[in-house]
C-alpha positions in Angstrom: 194.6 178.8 -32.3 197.2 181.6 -33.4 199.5 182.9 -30.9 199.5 186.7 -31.1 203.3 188.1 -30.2 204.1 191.2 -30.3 206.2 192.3 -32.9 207.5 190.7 -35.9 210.9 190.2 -37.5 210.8 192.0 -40.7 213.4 191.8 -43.7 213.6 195.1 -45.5 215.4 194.3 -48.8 216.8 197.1 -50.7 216.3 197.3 -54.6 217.1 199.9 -57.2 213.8 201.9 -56.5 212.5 200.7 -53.4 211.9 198.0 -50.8 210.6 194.3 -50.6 209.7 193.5 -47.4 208.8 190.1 -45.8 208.4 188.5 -42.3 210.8 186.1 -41.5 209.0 183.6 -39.7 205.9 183.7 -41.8 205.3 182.1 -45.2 203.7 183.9 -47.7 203.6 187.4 -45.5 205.2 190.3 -48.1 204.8 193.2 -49.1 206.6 196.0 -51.1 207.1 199.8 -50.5 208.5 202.3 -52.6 210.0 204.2 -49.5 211.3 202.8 -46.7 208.1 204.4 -44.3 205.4 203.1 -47.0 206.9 199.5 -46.6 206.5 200.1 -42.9 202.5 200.9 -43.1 202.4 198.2 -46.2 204.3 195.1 -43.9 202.3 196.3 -41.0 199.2 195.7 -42.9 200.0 192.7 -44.9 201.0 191.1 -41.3 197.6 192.0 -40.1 195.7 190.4 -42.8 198.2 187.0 -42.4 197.4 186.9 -39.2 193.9 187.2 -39.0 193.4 184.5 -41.9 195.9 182.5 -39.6 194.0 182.8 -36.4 190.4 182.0 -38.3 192.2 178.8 -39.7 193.6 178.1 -36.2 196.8 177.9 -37.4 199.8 178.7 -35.1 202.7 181.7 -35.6 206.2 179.6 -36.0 208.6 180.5 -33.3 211.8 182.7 -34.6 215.3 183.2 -33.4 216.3 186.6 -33.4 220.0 186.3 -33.4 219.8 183.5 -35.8 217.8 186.1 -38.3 220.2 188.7 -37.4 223.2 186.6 -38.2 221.8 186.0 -41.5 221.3 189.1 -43.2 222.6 189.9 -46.6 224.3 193.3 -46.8 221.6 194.9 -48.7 218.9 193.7 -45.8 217.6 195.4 -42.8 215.4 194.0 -39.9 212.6 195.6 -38.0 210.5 194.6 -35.5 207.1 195.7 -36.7 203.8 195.1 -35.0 200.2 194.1 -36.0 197.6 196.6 -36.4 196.1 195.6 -33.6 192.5 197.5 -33.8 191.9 195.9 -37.6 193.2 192.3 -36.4 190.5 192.6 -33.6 188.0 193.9 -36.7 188.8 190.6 -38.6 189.2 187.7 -36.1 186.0 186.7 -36.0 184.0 186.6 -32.5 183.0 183.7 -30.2 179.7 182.8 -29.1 179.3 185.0 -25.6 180.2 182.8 -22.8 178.9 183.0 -19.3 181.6 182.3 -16.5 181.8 182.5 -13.0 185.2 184.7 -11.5 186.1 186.2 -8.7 187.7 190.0 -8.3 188.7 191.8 -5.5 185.0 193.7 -4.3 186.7 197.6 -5.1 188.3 196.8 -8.3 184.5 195.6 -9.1 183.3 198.3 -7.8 185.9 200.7 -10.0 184.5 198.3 -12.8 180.8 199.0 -12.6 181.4 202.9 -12.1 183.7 203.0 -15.4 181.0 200.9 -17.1 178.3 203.2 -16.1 179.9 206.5 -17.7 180.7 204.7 -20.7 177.1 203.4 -20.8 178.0 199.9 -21.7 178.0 196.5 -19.3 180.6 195.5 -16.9 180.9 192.2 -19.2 182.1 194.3 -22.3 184.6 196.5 -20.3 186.1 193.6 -18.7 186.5 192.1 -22.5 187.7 195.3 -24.0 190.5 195.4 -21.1 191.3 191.7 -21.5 191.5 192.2 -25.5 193.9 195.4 -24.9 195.8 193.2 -22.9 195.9 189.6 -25.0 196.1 191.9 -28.5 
């Protein structure tokens, strides 16, 4: 299965009218902008797209060296850290079959649970996940 980090390492090259843009430790992830913000939002997506198609083929995110990356920049390059859209990579990873477990919480925090889960009219199963998926994504 993918590992989700983060943020990304991603190479902003400058050309005579605007930007290619790719992440470093992931094949095939590019993208383009004309300025330097719209390759931001376009990186950002194209990594969110990767990723999911990544994680449904259970495929795993290549590690990266940050200094090593760093030290090899071309003049004309720029690294950002950029992150996933983390709200359409949860929309596109597809979803498990519902599993039923057996856990153990301290008895207030359950209680804190069930009251939050009651005034947002939903279960104390799916706040639990939505906290866990904040968390994990």
């Amino acid at each position: 299965m993918v590992e989700l980090i983060k943020f990304y390492p991603a190479i902003f090259e400058k050309t005579n009218h605007s930007y290619s843009i790719y992440i470093a430790n992931i094949d095939g992830c590019i993208s383009y902008g004309e300025t330097f913000e719209d390759g931001i939002k376009n990186i950002r997506e194209a990594l969110t797209l990767h990723l999911s198609g990544m994680f449904e083929d259970g495929e795993t995110v290549p590690n990266f060296n940050l200094e090593h990356i760093k030290d090899n920049l071309s003049s004309n390059e720029v690294l950002v850290m950029v992150e996933p859209n983390k709200t359409l990579l949860l929309q596109l990873i597809k979803r498990g079959k519902a599993k039923r477990i057996n856990i153990t919480l301290d008895e207030y925090l359950l209680e804190f649970t069930d009251l939050r889960a009651r005034e947002l009219k939903s279960s104390r199963s799916a706040l639990i996940e939505s906290g866990l998926k904040a968390i994990l994504y």
